[in-house]
C-alpha positions as CSV (number, residue, x, y, z in Angstrom):
1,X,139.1,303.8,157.8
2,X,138.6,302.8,154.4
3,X,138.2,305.3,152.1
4,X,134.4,304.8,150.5
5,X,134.7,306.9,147.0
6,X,132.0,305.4,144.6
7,X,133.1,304.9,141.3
8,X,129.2,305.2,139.3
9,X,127.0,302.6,138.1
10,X,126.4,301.3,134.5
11,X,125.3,297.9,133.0
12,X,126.6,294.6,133.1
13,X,127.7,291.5,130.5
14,X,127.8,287.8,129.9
15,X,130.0,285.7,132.0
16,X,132.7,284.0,130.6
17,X,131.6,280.5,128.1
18,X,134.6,278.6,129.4
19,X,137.6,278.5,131.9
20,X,139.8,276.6,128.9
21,X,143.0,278.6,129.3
22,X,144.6,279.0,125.5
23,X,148.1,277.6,124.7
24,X,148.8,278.8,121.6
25,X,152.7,280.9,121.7
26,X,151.9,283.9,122.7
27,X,154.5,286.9,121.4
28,X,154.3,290.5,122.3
29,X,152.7,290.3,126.2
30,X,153.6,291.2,130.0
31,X,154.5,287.4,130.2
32,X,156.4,286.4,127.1
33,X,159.5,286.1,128.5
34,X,158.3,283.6,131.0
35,X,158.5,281.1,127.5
36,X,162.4,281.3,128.5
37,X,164.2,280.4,131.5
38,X,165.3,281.9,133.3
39,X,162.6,284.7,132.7
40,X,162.9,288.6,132.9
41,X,160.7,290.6,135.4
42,X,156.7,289.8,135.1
43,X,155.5,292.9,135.9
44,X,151.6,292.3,137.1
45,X,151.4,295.3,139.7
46,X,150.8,295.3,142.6
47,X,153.5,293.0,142.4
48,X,156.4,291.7,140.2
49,X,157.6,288.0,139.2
50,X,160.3,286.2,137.8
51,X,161.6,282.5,137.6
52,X,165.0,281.4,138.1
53,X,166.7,278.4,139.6
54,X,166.1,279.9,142.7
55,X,162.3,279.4,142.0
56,X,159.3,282.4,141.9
57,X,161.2,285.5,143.2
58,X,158.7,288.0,144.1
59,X,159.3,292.0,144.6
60,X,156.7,294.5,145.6
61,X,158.3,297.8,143.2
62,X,157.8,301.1,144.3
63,X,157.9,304.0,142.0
64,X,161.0,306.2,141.5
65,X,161.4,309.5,139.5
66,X,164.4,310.6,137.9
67,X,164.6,313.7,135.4
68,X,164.2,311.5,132.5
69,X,162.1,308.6,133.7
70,X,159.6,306.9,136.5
71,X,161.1,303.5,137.1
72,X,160.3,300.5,139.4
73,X,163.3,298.6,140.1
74,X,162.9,294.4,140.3
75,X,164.3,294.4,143.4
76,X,163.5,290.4,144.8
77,X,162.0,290.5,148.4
78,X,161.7,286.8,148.7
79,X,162.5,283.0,146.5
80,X,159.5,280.5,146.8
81,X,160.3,277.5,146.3
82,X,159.8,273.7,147.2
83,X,163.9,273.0,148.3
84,X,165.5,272.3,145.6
85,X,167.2,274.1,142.2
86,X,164.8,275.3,139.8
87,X,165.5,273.6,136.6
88,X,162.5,275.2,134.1
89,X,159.5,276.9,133.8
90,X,156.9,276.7,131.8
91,X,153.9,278.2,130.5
92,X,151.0,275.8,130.4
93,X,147.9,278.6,129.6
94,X,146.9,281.8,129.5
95,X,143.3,283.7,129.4
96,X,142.9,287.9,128.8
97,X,145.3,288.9,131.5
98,X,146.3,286.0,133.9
99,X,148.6,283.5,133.3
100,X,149.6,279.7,134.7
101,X,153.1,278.7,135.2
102,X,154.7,275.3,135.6
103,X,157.8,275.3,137.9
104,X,159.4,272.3,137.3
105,X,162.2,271.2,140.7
106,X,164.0,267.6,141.3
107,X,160.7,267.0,143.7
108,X,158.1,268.0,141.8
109,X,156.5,270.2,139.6
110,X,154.4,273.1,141.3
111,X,152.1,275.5,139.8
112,X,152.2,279.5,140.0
113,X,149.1,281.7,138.7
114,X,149.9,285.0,138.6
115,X,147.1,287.8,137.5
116,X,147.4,291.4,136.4
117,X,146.1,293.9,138.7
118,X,145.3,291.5,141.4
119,X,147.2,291.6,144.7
120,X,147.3,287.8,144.4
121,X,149.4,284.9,143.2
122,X,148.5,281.6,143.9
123,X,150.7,278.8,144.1
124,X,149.7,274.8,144.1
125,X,152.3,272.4,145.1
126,X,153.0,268.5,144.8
127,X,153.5,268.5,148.6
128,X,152.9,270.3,151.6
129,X,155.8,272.4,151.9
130,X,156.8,275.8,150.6
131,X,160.4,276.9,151.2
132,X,160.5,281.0,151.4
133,X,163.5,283.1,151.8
134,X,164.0,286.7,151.9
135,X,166.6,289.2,152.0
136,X,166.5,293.1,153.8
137,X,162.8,291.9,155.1
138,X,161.1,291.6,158.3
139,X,159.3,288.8,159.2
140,X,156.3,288.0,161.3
141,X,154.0,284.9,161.7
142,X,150.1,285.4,161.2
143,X,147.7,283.2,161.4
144,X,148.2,281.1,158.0
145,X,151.7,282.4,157.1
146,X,153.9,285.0,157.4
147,X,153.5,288.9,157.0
148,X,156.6,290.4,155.1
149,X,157.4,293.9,155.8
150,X,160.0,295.9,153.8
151,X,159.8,299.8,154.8
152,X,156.0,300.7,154.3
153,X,155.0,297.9,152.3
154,X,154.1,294.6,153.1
155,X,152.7,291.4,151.4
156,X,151.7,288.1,153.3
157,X,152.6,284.5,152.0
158,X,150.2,282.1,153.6
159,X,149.1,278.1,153.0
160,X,145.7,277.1,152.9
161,X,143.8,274.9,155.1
162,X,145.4,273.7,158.3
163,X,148.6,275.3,158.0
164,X,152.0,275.5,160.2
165,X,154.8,278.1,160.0
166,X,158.5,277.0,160.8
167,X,160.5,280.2,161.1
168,X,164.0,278.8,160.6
169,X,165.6,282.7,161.1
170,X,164.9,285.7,160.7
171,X,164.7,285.4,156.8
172,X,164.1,281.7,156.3
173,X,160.6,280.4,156.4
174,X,158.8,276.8,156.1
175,X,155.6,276.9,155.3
176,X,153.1,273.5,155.2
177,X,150.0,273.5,154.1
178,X,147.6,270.6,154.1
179,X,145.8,271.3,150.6
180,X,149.4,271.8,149.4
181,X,148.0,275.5,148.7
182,X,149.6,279.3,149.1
183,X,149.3,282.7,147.7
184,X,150.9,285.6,148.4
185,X,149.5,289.1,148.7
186,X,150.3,292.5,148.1
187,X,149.0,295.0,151.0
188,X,148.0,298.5,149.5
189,X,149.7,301.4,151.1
190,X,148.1,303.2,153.9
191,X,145.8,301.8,156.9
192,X,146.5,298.3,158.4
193,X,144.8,295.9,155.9
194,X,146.1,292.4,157.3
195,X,142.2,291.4,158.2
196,X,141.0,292.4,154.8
197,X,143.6,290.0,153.1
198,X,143.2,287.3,155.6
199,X,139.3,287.1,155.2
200,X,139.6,287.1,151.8
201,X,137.6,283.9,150.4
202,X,140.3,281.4,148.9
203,X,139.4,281.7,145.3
204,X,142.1,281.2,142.7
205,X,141.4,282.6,139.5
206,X,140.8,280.1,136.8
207,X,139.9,281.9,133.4
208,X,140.1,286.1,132.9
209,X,138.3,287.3,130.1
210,X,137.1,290.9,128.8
211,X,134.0,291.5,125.7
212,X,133.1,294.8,124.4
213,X,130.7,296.4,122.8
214,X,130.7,298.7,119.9
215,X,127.8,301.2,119.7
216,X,128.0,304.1,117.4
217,X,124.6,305.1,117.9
218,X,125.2,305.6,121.4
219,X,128.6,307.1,120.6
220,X,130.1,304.6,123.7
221,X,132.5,301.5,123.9
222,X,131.7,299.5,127.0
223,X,134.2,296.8,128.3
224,X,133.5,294.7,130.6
225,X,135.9,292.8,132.6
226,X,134.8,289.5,134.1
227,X,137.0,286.2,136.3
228,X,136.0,282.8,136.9
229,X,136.8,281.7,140.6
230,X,135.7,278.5,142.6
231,X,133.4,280.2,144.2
232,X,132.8,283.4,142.6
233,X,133.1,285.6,146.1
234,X,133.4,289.3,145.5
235,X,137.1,289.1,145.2
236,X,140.2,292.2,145.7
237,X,141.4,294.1,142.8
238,X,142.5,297.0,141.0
239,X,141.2,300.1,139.2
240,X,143.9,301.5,136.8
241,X,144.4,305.0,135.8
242,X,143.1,303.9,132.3
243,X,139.7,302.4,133.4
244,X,136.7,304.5,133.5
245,X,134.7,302.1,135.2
246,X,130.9,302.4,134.9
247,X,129.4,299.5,136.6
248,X,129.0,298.6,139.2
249,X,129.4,300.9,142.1
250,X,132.7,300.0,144.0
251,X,134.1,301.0,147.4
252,X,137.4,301.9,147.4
253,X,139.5,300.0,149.9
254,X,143.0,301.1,149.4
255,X,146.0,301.8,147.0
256,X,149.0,301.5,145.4
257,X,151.7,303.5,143.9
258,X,152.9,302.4,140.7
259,X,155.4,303.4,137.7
260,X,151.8,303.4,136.0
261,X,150.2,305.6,138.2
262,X,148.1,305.3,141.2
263,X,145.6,301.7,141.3
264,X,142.3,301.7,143.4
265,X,142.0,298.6,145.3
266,X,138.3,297.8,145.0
267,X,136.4,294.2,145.3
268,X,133.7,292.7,143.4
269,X,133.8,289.9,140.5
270,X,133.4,292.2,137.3
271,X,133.1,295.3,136.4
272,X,132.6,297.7,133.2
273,X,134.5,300.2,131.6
274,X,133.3,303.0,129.2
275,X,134.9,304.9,126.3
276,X,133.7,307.4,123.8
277,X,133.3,306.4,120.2
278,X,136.5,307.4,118.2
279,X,136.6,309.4,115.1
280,X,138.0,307.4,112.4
281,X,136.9,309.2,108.9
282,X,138.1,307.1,105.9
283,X,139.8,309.9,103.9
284,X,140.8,313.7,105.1
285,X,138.0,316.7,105.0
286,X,137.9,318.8,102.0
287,X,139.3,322.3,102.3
288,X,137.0,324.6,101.7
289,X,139.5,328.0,101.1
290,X,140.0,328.6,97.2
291,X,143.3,329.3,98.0
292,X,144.4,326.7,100.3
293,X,142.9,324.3,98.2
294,X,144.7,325.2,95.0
295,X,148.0,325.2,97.6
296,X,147.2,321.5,98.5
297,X,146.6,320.6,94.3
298,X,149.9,322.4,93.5
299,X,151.8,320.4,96.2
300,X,149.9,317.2,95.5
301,X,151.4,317.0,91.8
302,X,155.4,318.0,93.2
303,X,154.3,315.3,95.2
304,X,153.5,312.9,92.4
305,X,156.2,313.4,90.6
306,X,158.5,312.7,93.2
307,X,156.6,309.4,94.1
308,X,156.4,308.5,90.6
309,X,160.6,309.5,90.3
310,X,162.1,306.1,90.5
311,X,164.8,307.1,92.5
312,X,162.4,307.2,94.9
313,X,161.5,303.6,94.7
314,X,160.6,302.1,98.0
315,X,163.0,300.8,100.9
316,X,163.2,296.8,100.3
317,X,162.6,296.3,104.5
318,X,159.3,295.6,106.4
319,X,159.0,298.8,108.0
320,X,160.5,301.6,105.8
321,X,158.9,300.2,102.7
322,X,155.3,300.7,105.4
323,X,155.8,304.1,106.1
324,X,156.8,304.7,102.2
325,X,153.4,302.7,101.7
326,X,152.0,305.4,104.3
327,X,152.6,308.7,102.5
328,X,151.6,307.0,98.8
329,X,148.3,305.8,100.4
330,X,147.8,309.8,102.1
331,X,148.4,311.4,98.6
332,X,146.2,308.5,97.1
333,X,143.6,310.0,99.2
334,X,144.6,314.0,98.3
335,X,144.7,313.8,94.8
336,X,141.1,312.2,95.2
337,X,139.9,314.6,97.4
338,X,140.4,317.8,95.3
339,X,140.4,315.7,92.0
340,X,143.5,314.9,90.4
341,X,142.0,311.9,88.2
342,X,145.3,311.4,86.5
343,X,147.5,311.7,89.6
344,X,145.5,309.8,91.6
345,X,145.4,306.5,88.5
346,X,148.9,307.2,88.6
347,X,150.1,307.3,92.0
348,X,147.2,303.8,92.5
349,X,149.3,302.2,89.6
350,X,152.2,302.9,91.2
351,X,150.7,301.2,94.9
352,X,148.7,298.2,93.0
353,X,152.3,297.4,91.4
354,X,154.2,297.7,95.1
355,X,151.6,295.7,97.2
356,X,151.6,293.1,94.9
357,X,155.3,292.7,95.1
358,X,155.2,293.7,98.9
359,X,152.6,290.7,100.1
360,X,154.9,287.9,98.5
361,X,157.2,289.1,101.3
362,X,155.6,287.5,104.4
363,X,155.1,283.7,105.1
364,X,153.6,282.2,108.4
365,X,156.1,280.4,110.8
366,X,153.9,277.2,113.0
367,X,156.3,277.3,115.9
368,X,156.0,281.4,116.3
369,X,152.2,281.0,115.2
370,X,153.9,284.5,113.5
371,X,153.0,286.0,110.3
372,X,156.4,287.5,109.5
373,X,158.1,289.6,107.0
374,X,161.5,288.2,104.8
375,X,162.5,291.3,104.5
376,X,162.3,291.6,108.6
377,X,164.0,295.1,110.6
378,X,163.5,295.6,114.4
379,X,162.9,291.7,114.8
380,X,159.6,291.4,113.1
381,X,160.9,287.7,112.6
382,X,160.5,287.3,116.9
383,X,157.2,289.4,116.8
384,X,158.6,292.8,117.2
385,X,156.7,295.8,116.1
386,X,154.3,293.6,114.1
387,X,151.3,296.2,114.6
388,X,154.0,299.2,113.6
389,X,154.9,297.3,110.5
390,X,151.5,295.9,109.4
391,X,149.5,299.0,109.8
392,X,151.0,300.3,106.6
393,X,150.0,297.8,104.4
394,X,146.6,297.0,106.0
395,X,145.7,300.8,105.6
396,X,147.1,300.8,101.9
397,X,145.6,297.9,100.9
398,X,142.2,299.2,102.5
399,X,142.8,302.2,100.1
400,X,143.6,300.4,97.0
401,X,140.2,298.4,97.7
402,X,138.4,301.4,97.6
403,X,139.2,302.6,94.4
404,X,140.0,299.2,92.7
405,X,137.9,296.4,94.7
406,X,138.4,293.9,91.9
407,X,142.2,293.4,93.8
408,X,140.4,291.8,96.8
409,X,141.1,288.2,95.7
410,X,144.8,288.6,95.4
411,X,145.2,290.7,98.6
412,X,142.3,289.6,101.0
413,X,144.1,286.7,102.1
414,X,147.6,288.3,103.0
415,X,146.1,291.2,104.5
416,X,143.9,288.9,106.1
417,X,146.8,287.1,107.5
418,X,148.2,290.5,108.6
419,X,144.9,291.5,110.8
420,X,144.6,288.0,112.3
421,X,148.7,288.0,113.5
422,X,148.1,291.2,115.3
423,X,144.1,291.5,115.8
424,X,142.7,288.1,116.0
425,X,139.4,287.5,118.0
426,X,139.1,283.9,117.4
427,X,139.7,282.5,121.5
428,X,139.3,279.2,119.6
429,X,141.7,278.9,117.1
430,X,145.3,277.9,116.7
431,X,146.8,279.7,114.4
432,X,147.4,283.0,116.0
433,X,146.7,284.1,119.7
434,X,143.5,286.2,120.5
435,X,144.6,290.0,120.3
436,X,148.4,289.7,119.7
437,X,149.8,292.6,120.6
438,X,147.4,294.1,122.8
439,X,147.2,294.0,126.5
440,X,143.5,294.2,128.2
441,X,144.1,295.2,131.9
442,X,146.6,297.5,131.2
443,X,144.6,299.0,128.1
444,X,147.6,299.4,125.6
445,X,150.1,297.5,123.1
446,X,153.2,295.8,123.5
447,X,156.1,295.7,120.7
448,X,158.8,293.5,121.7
449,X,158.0,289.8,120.7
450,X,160.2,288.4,123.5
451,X,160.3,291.1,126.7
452,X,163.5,290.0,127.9
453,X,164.1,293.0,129.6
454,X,164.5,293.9,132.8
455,X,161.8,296.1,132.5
456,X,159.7,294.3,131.0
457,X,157.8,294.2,127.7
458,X,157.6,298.2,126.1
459,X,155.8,300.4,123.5
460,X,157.3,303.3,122.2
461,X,155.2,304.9,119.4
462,X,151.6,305.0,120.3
463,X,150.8,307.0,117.2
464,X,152.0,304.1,115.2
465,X,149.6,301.4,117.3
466,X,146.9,303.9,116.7
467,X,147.5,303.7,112.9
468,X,147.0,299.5,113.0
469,X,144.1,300.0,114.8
470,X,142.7,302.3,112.6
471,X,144.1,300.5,109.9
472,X,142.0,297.5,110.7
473,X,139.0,299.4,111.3
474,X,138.8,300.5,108.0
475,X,140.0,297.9,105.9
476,X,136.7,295.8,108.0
477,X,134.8,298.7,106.7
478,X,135.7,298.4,103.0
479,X,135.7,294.6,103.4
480,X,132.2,294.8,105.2
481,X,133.3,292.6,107.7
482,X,131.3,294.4,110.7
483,X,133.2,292.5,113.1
484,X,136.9,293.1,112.2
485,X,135.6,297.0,111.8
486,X,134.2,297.1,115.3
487,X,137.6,295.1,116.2
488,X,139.7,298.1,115.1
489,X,137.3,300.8,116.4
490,X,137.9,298.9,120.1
491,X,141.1,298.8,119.7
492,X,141.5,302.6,118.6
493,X,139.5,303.7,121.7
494,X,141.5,301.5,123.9
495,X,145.1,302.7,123.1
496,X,144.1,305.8,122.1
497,X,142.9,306.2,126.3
498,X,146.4,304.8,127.3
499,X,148.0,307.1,125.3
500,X,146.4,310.1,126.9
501,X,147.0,308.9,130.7
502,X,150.4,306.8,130.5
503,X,152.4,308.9,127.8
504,X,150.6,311.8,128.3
505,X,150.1,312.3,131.8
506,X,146.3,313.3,131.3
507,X,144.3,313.2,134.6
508,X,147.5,311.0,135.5
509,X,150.0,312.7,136.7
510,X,153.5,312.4,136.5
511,X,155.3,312.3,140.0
512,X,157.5,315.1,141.2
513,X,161.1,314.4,140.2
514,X,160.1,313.5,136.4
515,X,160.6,316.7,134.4
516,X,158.8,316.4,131.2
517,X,155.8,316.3,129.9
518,X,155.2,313.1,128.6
519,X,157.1,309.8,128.4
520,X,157.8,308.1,124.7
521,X,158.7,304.8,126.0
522,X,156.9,302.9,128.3
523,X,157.8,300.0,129.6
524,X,156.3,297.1,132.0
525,X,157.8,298.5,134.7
526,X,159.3,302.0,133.4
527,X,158.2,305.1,131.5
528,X,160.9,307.1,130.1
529,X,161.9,310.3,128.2
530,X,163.6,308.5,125.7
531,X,163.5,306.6,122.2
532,X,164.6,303.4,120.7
533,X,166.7,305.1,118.3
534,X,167.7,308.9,119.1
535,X,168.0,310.9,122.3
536,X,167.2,314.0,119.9
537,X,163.7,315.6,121.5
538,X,162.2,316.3,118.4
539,X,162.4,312.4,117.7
540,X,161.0,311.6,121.0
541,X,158.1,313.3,120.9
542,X,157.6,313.0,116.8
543,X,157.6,309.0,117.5
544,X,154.2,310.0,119.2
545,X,152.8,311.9,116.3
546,X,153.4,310.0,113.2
547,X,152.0,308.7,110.6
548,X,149.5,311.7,109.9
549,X,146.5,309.7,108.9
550,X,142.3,310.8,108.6
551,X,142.5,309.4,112.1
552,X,144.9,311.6,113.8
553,X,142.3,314.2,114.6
554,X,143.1,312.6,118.6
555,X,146.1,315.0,118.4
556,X,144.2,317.7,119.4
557,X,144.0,315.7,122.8
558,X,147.5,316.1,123.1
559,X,148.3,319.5,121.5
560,X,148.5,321.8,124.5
561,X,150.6,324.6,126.2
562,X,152.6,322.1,128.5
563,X,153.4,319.7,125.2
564,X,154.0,322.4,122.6
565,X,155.9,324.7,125.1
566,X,158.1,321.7,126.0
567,X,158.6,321.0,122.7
568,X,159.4,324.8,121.8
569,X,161.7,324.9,125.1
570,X,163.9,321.9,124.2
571,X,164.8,322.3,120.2
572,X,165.9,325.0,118.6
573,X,163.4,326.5,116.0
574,X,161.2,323.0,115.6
575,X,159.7,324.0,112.7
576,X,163.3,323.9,110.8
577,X,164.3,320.3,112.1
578,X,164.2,317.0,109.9
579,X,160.9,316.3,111.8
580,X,159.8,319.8,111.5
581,X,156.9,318.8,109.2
582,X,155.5,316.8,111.9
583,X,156.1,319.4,114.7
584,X,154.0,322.0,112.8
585,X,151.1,319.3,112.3
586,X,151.1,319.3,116.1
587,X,151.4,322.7,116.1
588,X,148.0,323.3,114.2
589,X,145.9,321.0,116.3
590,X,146.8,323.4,119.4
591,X,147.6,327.0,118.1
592,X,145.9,327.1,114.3
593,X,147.3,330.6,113.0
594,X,150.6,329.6,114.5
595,X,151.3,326.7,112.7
596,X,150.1,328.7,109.5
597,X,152.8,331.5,109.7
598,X,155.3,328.7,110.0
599,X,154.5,326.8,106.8
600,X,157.0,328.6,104.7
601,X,159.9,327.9,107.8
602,X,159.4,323.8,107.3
603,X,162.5,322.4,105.5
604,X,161.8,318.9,105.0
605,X,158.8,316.4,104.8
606,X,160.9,313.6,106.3
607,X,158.1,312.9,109.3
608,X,155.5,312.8,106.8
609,X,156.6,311.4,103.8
610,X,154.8,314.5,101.7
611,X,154.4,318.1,101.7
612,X,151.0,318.0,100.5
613,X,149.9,315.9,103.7
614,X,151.6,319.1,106.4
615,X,149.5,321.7,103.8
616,X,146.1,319.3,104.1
617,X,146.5,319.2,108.2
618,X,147.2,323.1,108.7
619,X,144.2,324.2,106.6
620,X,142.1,321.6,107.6
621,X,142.8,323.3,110.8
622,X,142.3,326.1,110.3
């Protein structure tokens, strides 16, 4: 039996304007190494893609822990193809979170749409016949195909219409079809579910598309998720760990197991998704102890003077000179807050002066539609890391604004530039893709521009995605550009969520085997222990935690005995290390006294840039 859990009911939203799949270059995303060939791993769950010369190889990947990571190996079940070699692919459109695929072959071109968290992939030909051949499979005819059993799992390739099935051997397979039609689809683990796939209406998706709404009256973020078919039949799909889906009320008809977690199988043709409203304050809270406040001032002005030092100058690339950017801007906003007039005119001098140097580093490149950095680290030229990088500076310059808004002409239309390359909303429009970086279906951010990886695209540092977003919110607020501000709040709410359940493990979690509490990297088809840059545990989980912004109240989600203890458990007095600054931060969010007493034990400010900054978030606290 099918197990009937009701997910609750909610409202509903418009459908979908157009099935006009964009073409603009799309960096950043699950897909983007399909732009090459031969590609890396497509990771769409249920099921996993790739193109090669052997044509669409498809693999159905289970989920394996190790100490230090949850993995799901590409491991190809079966090629598709029409008989010949494979000589490109090519990506001819794309909508929210499905994407069409040209395979081009000596007889013809075929074409492959594949979908995120459907079981489907659908598959058009220039003639009748589909080539399929599989390795350590079993294979059975059904009636439009073949069912494909490895172990437990299974998935069945079948043709549309009138269809015949040639079973050459025991792995080879011709399939004909007389509407030159297949899909193939992933069977959810558990009862037998061959009838439920094989009734399935034949409905390939044409156009995905999600809209939100921003209501902070209501304190809620609805999103609701919507697909144009032929024939708009309630269709199969799946609820992700992520989703807290509202409306409407869905029968559960099966599952999978993923590197992600575990995905309902549910059917329908939309469905909506609820968040709370995040808190994102434009500056810090006052402190309201005498003493802690004259604690903060005191630090604030060793602060200034070392920002004002020109030995401390800042770092000439993209990124370093960002998080420089990042603890200026946060003492900016402290020597407001308890005010330090001259400091504050000082230290803004000191920002108006880098900015406007800073924003003559970026130019646009047409074939990229990128807005990249000349002084470029960690790729930004391919589309690494963009929202890492541009955070910084939108947040800065949304600062600056504040306190000098006669700058807007000179920096509105860089900054501008900067939102639109990672955060655009325009469907419509050329010059950058809708919502760069960010991933709807799976709810989070992706930082590698090309994702040739076997694993997929990855994100490492969800605290720094969380700073764009928030960056972007704000600077729409002191541009009053409602739209760009609501942008950013969706955003926020959207990775922040993510955050929680795929690095976190909250109400997700990890599978026995994995032996931490949270995972720093995760990939498409991968989430690991681990950093881009240092195997040091203080690093891994720091990457998580910086920059310390108004926004970074969210911590307190994270701050708890499993986190901290694992933390405390893996490195040596924490409060001592290079990122020791940021460790007691965390530390204050979870145990308040606790990261008090250790205030005189922190060493260095390297996390967060400035002293003053770890003083404002302990007492704060407090």
């Amino acid at each position: 039996m099918h197990n009937r859990q009701k997910i609750t009911t909610f409202v509903t939203a418009t459908l979908p304007s157009s099935s006009r799949l964009r073409t603009v270059y799309k960096t950043n995303s699950w897909f983007s190494s399909a732009y090459h060939f031969p590609s890396y791993p497509l990771f769409a769950f249920p099921g996993a893609y790739k193109f090669s010369e052997q044509g669409l190889s498809v693999a159905y990947p289970l989920p394996n822990a190790t100490q230090n990571a949850v993995f799901g190996v590409f491991d190809e079940w079966c090629h598709l193809n029409i008989g010949g070699k494979v000589t490109d692919a090519k990506i001819t459109g794309y909508g929210d979170w499905n994407v069409e695929i040209a395979v081009v072959e000596p007889l013809g071109t075929w074409q492959v749409s594949l979908i995120q968290g459907f079981p489907f992939a659908y598959l058009s030909m220039p003639q009748k016949n589909l080539h399929i051949f599989c390795r350590s499979v079993t294979i059975a005819k059904t009636q439009k195909g073949v069912l494909v059993t490895r172990g437990q799992q299974r998935m069945i390739i079948e043709g549309n219409g009138a269809t015949s099935v040639d079973l050459r051997s025991a792995t080879d397979v011709d399939l004909a079809s007389d509407r030159k039609q297949y899909r193939i689809a992933f069977l959810p683990s558990g009862d037998d579910q061959v009838a439920l796939f094989e009734k399935q209406a034949w409905q390939p998706i044409k156009q995905t598309r999600m809209e939100w709404q921003v209501d902070p009256s209501k304190k809620v973020i609805q999103t609701t998720y919507r697909w144009i078919t032929g024939t708009n039949q309630p269709l199969l799909f799946t609820i992700w760990p992520h989703m807290q889906v509202v409306s409407p009320s869905l029968s559960q008809r099966g599952s999978y197991q993923t590197v992600y977690g575990e995905l309902r199988l549910v059917e329908g043709n939309a469905f909506t998704t609820v968040l709370p409203f995040p808190d994102l304050p434009e500056t810090f809270s006052k402190v309201t102890n005498a003493s802690y406040q004259e604690a903060i001032r005191s630090q604030v002005q060793k602060d200034t003077l070392l920002y004002m030092d020109v030995k401390s100058d800042p770092p000439p690339g993209v990124y370093f000179r960002g998080t420089w950017l990042g603890g200026l801007t946060s003492l900016i906003q402290l020597a407001d807050l308890y005010d330090l007039r001259v400091e504050r005119e000082q230290l803004l001098n000191k920002l108006e002066e880098v900015i406007k140097m800073s924003v003559t580093n970026f130019t646009y490149n047409p074939t990229l539609h990128l807005y990249v950095a000349t002084n470029a680290e960690f790729g930004n030229e391919k589309g690494n890391d963009h929202h890492f990088h541009y955070g910084y500076y939108i947040r800065a310059a949304a600062v600056l604004l504040r306190f000098r808004p006669y700058l807007s002409k000179g920096l509105s239309p860089v900054i501008g530039e900067m939102v639109d390359d990672i955060a655009s909303t325009n469907r419509d429009q050329e010059r950058y893709p809708f919502l760069r970086t960010f991933s709807p279906y799976e709810g989070h951010s992706w930082a590698d521009g090309e994702a040739k990886f076997d694993d997929g695209n990855n994100q490492e540092s969800t605290s720094e995605a969380l700073n764009a977003w928030y960056a972007v919110a704000i600077w729409g607020k002191i541009t009053k550009n409602s739209q760009t501000e609501q942008t950013g709040t969706w955003l926020f709410a959207q990775e922040l969520r993510a955050a929680q359940v795929y690095w976190f493990g909250i109400n997700n979690p990890f599978p026995n085997g994995y032996q931490h509490q949270m995972a720093s990297l995760v990939w498409g088809g991968k989430r690991e222990f681990a950093t881009w840059f240092s195997p040091d545990p203080m690093h891994i989980y720091g990457i998580q935690l910086l920059p310390i912004t108004p926004a970074s109240g969210y911590l307190a989600t994270l701050a708890n005995q499993r986190t901290i203890g694992e933390i405390q458990a893996l490195v040596k007095e924490p409060q001592k290390h290079e990122w020791g600054d940021l460790y007691t931060s965390f530390l204050s969010f979870f145990d308040k006294k606790g990261a008090q007493t250790l205030l005189g034990d922190v060493r260095s400010a390297a996390g967060m840039k400035i002293r003053s900054l770890l003083y404002q978030t302990v007492y704060q606290n407090l």
